[in-house]
C-alpha positions as CSV (number, residue, x, y, z in Angstrom):
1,X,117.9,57.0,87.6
2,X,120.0,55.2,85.0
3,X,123.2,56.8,87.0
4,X,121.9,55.3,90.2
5,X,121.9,51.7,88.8
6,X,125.0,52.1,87.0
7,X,126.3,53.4,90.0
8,X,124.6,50.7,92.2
9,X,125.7,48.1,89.3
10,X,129.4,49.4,90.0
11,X,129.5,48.8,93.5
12,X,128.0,45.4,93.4
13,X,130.5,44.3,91.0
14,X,133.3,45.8,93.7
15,X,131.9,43.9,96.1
16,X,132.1,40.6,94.3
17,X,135.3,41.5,92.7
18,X,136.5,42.2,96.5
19,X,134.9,39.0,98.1
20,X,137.4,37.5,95.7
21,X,140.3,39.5,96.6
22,X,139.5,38.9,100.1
23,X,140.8,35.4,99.8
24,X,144.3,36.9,99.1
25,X,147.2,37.8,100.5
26,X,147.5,41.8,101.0
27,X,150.6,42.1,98.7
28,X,148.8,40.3,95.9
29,X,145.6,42.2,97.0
30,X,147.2,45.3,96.3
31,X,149.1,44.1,93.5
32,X,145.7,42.8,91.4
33,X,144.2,46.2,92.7
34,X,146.9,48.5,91.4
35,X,147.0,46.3,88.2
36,X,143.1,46.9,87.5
37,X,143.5,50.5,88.2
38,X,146.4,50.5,85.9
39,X,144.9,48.6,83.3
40,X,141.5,51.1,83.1
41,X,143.6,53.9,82.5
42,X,145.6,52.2,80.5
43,X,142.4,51.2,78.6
44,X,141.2,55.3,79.0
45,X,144.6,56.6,77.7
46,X,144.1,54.3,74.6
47,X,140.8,55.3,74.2
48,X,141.9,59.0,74.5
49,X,144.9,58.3,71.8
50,X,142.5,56.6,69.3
51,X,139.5,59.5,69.7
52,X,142.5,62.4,68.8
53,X,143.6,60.0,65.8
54,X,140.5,60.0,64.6
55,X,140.1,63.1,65.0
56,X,143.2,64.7,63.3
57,X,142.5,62.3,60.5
58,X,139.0,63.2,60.0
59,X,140.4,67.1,60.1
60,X,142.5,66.3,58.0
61,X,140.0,64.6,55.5
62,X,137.8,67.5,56.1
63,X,140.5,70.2,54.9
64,X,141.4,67.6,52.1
65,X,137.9,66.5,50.4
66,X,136.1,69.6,51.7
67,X,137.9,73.1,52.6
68,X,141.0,72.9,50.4
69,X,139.0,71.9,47.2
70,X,136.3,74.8,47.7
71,X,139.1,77.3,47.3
72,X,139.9,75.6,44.3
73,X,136.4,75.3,42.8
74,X,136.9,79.1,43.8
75,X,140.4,79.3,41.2
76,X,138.4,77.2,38.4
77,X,135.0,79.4,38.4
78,X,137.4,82.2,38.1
79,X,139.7,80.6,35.6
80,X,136.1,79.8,33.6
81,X,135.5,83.5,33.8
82,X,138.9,84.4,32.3
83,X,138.4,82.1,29.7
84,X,134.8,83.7,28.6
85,X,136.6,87.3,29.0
86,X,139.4,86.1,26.8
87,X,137.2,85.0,24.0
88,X,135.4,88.2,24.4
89,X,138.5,90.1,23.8
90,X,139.4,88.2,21.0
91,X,136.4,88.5,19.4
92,X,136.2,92.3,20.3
93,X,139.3,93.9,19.4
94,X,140.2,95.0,15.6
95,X,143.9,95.1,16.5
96,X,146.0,91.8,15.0
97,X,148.4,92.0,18.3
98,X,145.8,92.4,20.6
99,X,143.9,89.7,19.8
100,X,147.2,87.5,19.8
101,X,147.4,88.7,23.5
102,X,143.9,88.1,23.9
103,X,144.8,84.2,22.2
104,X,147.4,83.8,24.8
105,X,145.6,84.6,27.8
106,X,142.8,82.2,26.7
107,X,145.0,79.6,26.3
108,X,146.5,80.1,29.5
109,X,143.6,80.4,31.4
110,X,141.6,77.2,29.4
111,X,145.2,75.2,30.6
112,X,144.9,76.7,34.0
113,X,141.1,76.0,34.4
114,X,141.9,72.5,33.4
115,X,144.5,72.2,35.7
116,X,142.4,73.0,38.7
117,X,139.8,70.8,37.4
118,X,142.0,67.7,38.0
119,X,143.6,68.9,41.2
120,X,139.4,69.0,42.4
121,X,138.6,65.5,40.6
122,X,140.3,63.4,43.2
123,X,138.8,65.2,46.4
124,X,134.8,64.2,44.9
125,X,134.8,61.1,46.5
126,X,131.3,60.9,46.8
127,X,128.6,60.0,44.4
128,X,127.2,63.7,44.4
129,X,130.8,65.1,44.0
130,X,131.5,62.0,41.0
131,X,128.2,63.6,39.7
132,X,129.0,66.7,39.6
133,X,132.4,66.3,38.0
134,X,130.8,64.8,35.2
135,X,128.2,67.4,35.0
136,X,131.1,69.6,34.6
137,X,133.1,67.9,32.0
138,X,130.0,68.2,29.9
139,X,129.4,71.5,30.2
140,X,132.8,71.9,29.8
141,X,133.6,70.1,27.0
142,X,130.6,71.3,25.2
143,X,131.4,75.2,26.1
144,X,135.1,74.7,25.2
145,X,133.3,73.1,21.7
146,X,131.2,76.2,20.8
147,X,134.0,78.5,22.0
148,X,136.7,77.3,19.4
149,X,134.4,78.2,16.7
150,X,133.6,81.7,18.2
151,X,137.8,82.4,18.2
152,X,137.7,80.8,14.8
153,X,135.1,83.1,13.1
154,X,136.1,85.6,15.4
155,X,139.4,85.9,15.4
156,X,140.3,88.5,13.1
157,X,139.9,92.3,12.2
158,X,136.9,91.7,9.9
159,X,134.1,93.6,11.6
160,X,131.3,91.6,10.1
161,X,133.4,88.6,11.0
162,X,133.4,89.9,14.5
163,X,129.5,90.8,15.0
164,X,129.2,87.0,14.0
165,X,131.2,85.6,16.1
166,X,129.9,88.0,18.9
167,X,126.1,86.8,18.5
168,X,127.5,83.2,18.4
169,X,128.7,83.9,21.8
170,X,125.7,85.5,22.6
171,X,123.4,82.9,21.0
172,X,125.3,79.6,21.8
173,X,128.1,80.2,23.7
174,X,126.5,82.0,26.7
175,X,123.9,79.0,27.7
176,X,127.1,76.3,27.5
177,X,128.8,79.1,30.0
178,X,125.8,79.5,32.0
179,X,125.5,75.4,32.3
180,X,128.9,75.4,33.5
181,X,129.0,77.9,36.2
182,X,125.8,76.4,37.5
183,X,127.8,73.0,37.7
184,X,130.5,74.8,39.3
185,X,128.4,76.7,41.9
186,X,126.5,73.3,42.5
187,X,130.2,71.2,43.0
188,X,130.9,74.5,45.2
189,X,127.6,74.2,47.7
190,X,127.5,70.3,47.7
191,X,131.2,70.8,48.9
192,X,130.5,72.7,51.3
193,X,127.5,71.2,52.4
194,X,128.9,67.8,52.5
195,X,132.0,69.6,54.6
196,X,129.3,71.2,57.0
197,X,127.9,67.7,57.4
198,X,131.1,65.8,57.9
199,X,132.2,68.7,60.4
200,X,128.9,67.9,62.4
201,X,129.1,64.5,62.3
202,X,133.2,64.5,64.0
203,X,131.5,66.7,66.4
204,X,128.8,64.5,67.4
205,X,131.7,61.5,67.8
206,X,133.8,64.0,69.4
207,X,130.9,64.9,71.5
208,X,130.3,61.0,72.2
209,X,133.6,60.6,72.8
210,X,134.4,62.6,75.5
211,X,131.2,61.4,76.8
212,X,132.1,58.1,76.8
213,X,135.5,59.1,78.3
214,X,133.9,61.3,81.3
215,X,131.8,58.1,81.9
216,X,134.7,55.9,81.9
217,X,136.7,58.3,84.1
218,X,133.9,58.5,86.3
219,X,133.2,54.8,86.2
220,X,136.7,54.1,86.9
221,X,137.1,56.4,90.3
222,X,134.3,55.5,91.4
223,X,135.6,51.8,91.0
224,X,139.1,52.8,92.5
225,X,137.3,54.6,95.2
226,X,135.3,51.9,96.1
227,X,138.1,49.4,96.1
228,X,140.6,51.7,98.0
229,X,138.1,52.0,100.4
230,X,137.2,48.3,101.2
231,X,140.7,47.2,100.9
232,X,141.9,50.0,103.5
233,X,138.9,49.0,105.6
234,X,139.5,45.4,105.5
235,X,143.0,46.3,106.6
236,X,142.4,49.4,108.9
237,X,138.9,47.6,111.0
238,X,140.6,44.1,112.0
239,X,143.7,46.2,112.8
240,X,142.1,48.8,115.7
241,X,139.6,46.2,116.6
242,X,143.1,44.2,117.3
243,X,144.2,47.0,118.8
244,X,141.3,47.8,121.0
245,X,141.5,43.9,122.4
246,X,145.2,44.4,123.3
247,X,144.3,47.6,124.9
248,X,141.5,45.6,127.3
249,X,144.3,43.0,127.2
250,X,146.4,44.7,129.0
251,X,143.6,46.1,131.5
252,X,143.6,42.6,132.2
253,X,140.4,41.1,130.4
254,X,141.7,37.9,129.6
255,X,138.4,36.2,128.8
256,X,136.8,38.4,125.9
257,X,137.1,37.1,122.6
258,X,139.3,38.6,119.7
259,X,138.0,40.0,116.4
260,X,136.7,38.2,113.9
261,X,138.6,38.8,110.4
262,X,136.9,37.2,106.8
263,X,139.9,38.2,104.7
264,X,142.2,35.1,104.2
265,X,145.6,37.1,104.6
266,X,148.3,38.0,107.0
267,X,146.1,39.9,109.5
268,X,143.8,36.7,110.3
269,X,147.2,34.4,110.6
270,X,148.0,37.8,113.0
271,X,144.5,37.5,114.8
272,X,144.9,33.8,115.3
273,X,148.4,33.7,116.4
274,X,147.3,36.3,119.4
275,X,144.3,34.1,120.0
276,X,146.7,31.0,120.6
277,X,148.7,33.2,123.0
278,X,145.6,35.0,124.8
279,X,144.5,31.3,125.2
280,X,147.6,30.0,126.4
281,X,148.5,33.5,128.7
282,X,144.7,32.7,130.1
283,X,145.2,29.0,130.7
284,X,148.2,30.4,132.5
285,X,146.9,32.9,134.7
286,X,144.0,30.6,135.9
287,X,146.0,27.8,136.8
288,X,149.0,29.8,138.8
289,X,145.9,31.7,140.3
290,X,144.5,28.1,141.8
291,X,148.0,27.6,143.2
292,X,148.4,30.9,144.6
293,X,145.1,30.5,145.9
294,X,145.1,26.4,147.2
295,X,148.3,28.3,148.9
296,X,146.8,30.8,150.5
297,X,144.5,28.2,152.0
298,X,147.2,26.5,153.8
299,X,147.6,24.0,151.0
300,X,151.0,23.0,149.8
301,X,150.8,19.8,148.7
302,X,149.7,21.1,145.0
303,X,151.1,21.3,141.6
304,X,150.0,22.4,138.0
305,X,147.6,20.7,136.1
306,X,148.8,22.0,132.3
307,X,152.7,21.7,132.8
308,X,152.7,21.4,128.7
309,X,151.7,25.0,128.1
310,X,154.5,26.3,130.6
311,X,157.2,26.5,128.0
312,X,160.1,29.4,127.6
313,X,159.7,32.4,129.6
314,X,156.9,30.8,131.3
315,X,158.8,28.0,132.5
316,X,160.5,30.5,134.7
317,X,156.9,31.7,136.2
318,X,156.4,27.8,137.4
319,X,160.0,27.5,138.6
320,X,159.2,30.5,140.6
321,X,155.8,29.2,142.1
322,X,157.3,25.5,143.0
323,X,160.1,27.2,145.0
324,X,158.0,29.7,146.8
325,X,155.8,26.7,147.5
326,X,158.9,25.2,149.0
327,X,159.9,27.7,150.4
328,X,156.8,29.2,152.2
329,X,156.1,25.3,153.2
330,X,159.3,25.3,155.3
331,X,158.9,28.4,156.5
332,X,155.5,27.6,158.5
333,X,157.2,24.2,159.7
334,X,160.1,26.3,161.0
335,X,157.3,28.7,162.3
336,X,155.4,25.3,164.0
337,X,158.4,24.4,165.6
338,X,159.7,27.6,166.8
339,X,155.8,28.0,168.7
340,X,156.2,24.8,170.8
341,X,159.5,26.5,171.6
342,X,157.9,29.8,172.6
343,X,155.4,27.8,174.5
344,X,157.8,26.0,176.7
345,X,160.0,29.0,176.9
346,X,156.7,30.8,178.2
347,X,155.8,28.2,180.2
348,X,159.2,28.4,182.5
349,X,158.6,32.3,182.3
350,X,155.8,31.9,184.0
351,X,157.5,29.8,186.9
352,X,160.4,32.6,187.0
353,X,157.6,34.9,187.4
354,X,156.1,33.7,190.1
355,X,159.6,33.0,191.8
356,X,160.3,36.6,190.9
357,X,157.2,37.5,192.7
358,X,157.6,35.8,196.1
359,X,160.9,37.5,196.2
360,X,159.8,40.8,195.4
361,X,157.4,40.4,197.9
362,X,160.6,39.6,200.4
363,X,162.5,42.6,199.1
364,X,159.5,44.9,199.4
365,X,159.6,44.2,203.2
366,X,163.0,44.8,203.2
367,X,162.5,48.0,201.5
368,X,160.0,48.8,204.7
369,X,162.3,48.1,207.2
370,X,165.7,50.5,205.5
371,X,162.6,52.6,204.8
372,X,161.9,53.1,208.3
373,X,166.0,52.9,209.0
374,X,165.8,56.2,206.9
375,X,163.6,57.6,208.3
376,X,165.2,57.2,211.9
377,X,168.3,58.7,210.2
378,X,166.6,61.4,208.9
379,X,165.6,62.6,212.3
380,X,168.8,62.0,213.4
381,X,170.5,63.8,210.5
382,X,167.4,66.9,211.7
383,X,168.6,66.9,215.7
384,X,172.2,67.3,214.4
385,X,171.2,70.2,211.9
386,X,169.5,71.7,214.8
387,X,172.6,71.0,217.0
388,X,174.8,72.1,214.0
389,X,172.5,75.6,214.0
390,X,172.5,76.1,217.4
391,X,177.0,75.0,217.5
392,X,177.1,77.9,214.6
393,X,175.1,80.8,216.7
394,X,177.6,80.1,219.5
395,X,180.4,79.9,217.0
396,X,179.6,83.7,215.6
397,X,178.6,84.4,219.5
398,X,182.3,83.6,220.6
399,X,183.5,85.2,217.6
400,X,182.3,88.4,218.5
401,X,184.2,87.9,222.1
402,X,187.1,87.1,220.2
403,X,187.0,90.2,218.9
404,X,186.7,91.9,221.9
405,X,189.0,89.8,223.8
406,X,191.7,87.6,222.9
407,X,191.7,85.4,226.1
408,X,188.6,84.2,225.0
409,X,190.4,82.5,221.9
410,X,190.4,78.6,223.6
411,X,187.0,78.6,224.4
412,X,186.4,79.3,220.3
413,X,188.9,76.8,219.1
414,X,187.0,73.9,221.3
415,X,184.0,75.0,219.7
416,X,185.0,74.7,216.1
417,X,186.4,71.2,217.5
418,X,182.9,70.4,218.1
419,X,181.6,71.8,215.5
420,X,184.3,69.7,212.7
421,X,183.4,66.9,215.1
422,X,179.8,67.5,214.4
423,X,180.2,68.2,210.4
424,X,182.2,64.4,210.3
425,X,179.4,62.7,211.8
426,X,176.7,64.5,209.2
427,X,179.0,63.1,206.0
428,X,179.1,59.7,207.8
429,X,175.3,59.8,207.8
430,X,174.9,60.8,204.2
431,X,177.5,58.3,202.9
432,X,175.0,55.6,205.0
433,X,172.1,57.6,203.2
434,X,173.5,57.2,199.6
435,X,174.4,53.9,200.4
436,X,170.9,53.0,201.3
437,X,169.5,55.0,198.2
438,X,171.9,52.8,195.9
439,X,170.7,49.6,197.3
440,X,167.1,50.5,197.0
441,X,167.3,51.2,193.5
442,X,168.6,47.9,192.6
443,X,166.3,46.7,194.9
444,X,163.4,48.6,192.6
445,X,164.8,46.9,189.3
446,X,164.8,43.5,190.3
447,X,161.8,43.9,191.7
């Protein structure tokens, strides 16, 4: 639920934040865009950087205060031991150069116990650990008290000297030991227990922290996201529904409006330069239509009535109408005139018709009278074929005789005579005949 209004609260603020950039150019747009994006990851990175610095340095205090020094409270118990075993060997052995052994190794071990003692000091930076340390110095001070005087008395190869000094460690030097392990063993657990607790508590940070990062990272894209998105959309939408309207444009729908754009940047100066050009194209079309059209009527006598919005290449477009105005208005006078023309042309057709006519009607009696002229000649033209038949049968008839006889040879020569007389007279009569067919044929085409 808390997501859902942070979320909600995000995208409310986008809004807002994108009213505002709305009123921008979309190079400053997408320059105060980039530079927000830029500055929350900027913000994120730092964030990031400062968590791992705090973290390495809280590490690092951990192993300082807390891991390091247990190892050394470690070195110091054992130091306190060797100390205690030392004194026991002094005060055990009956050999002179054994216990001057057993001397050095307690001194080394009381300097070397000391030693870590001040190395730990400085990591107890607490009250507990301050505590402690003093808790230790006592028991210290007063253990190292008691065993001086153990080495003292006991320090020798005197056996009575020795049991002495061996129930002194028993009787007072063992409780003093005893109070300062437990001081040790106490520094040792609040060390570690105040390690354990400082480990938990970097985790719980580290744990907040990355929290705090995975929200921001989330917060952020979903604030980079949003804004991408509305600036591509108030870019991308006013762009295809631009692009849609030119489309319809050029399908010819001069009338419908253009789209609306809110943003106060280059694509509403785009939006409103096409509207002034749709408008003027439109104001365009409609008035050359109503010439066209007043044209079409049969008027001429008509002009534009926005001659201020033809200017550059549509100047040509009203050049173009005045001249075809002109010229179509001369052509229908030349067309007028050239009908009262035809009409008196038509009218002395008509007279040469009927002239035409009467002397058709003369020629086609004409025609009658060489009709029946060849027709006379055709019989004439039959009598002679007959003739001409009747010449030939004689002709072959004589020839025959001829053959038989040659006396009969003059009486065949006047016959061919005839006969060539005959054939003249048939050309004459079909020269007249072709003559007469000539003449009717022109005859027929004036007609």
């Amino acid at each position: 639920m808390g997501q859902q209004r942070t979320i909600l609260s995000i995208r409310k603020e986008t809004r807002q934040m994108f009213k505002k950039l709305n009123k921008m150019k979309i190079g400053a747009r997408l320059k105060k865009s980039f530079r927000q994006i830029i500055l929350i990851f900027g913000i994120l990175s730092a964030l990031v950087v400062v968590i791992m610095l705090y973290t390495i340095n809280n590490y690092g205090t951990i192993l300082d205060n807390y891991a390091y020094p247990q190892g050394d409270i470690a070195m110091a118990m054992n130091e306190s031991a060797e100390v205690r075993a030392a004194s026991r060997g002094i005060v055990g052995y009956d050999s002179d150069s054994l216990i001057e052994s057993m001397k050095e190794q307690h001194e080394q071990a009381v300097k070397s116990f000391e030693e870590y003692l001040e190395k730990i000091r400085p990591t107890m930076i607490t009250k507990e650990g301050t505590a402690c340390m003093d808790a230790i110095d006592k028991a210290w001070a007063e253990y190292k008290e008691v065993d001086a005087k153990v080495i003292e008395v006991g320090a020798t190869t005197d056996t009575a000297k020795s049991l002495q000094a061996q129930q002194m460690m028993t009787d007072e030097a063992a409780p003093k030991y005893q109070a300062l392990n437990d001081a040790l063993q106490k520094l040792m657990a609040l060390n570690i227990s105040l390690g354990n607790a400082e480990r938990a508590q970097l985790r719980t940070i580290m744990i907040a922290a990355l929290t705090i990062i995975i929200i921001v990272i989330a917060v952020s894209t979903i604030y980079s996201n949003s804004l991408s998105v509305a600036i591509s959309k108030s870019i991308e939408k006013p762009l295809n529904e631009l692009k849609d309207r030119f489309i319809t444009f050029a399908e010819g729908d001069i009338d419908s409006p253009l789209p609306t754009v809110e943003s106060e940047d280059e694509i509403k100066e785009l939006v409103s330069g096409v509207s002034a050009m749709s408008d003027r194209i439109r104001v365009i079309i409609k008035d050359s239509g109503r010439m066209l059209n007043e044209m079409s009527d049969g008027n001429f006598a008509i002009d534009t009535e926005c001659e201020e919005v033809y200017t550059g290449a549509f100047t040509g477009l009203l050049t173009g109408i005045r001249k075809m105005n002109e010229e179509i208005d001369t052509t229908v006078r030349g067309v007028d005139d050239a009908s009262g023309q035809v009409l008196t042309g038509s009218t002395n057709l008509a007279e040469a018709a009927q002239s035409l006519a009467e002397g058709a009607t003369d020629q086609a009696a004409s025609v009658e009278e060489m009709q029946a002229t060849i027709n006379e000649l055709t019989s004439g033209i039959k009598t002679t074929a007959e003739e001409l038949g009747t010449a030939y049968d004689e002709a072959y008839k004589y020839a025959e005789i001829a053959e038989g006889s040659r006396g009969d040879m003059e009486v065949l020569v006047q016959a061919m005579s005839r006969i060539n007389e005959t054939s003249e007279k048939i050309g004459a009569i079909i020269t007249q005949i072709e003559d007469i067919a000539s003449q009717t044929n022109l005859l027929s085409l004036n007609a």
